[in-house]
C-alpha positions as CSV (number, residue, x, y, z in Angstrom):
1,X,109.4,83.7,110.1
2,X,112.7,84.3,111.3
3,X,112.3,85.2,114.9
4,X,116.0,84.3,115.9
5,X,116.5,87.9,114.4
6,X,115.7,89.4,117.7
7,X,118.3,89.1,120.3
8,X,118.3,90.0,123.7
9,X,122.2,90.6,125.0
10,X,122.5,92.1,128.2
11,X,125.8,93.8,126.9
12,X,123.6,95.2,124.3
13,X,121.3,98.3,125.0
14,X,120.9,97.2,128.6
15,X,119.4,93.4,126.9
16,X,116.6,95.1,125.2
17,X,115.6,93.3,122.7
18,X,117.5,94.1,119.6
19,X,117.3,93.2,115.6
20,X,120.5,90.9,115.6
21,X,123.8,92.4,114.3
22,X,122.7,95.9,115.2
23,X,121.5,97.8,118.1
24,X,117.7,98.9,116.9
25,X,115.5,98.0,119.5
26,X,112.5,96.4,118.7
27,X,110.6,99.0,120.7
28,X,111.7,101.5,117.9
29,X,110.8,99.5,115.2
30,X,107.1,99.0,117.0
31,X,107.0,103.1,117.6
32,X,107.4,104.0,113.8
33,X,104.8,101.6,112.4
34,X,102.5,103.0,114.9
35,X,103.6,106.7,113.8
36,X,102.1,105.4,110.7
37,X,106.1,104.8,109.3
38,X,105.8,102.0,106.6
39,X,108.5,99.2,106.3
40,X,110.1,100.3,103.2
41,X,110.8,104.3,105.1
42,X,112.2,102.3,108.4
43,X,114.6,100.6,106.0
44,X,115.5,103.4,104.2
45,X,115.4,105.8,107.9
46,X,118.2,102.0,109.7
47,X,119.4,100.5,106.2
48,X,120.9,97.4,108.3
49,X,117.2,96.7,108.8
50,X,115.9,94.1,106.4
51,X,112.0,93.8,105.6
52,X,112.6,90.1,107.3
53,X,113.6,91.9,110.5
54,X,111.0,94.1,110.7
55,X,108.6,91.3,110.3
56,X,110.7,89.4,113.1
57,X,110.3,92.6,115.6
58,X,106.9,92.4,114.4
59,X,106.3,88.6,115.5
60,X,108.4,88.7,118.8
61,X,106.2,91.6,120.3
62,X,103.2,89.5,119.3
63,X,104.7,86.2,120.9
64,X,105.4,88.7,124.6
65,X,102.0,90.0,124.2
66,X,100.3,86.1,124.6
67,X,102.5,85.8,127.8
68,X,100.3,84.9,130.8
69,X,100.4,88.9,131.8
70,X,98.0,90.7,132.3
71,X,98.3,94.3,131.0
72,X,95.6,96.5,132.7
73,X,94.8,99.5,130.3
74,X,93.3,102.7,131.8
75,X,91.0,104.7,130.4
76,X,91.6,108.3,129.6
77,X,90.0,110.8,132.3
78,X,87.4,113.0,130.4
């Protein structure tokens, strides 16, 4: 997996993490495919975005998620 896809620039979108060569934040790419976007409709919606990169967005958020954070979830009042 090509994880040195992402970049994080502080020049760049305030050093969000971005798909390299581009400035699509990783965040967006995460948004869509939980809007139920697929890969090939994200491509076609950013065509600088590669179905590698997407995949690399997709294994960088998992890498920050097994960071020694915690990430207390709330649960919706009733």
């Amino acid at each position: 997996m090509a994880t040195n896809l992402i970049k994080s620039d502080p020049n760049v979108l305030m050093g969000k993490p971005v798909v390299d060569g581009t400035r699509i934040p990783v965040d967006l790419i995460l948004e869509k495919l939980a809007a139920g976007e697929t890969v090939e409709q994200i491509i076609q919606a950013h065509p600088r975005l590669t179905e590698e990169a997407v995949r690399a967005a997709l294994a960088f958020a998992a890498q920050a998620i097994k960071a020694d954070v915690v990430y207390p979830v709330e649960e919706a009042v009733q």
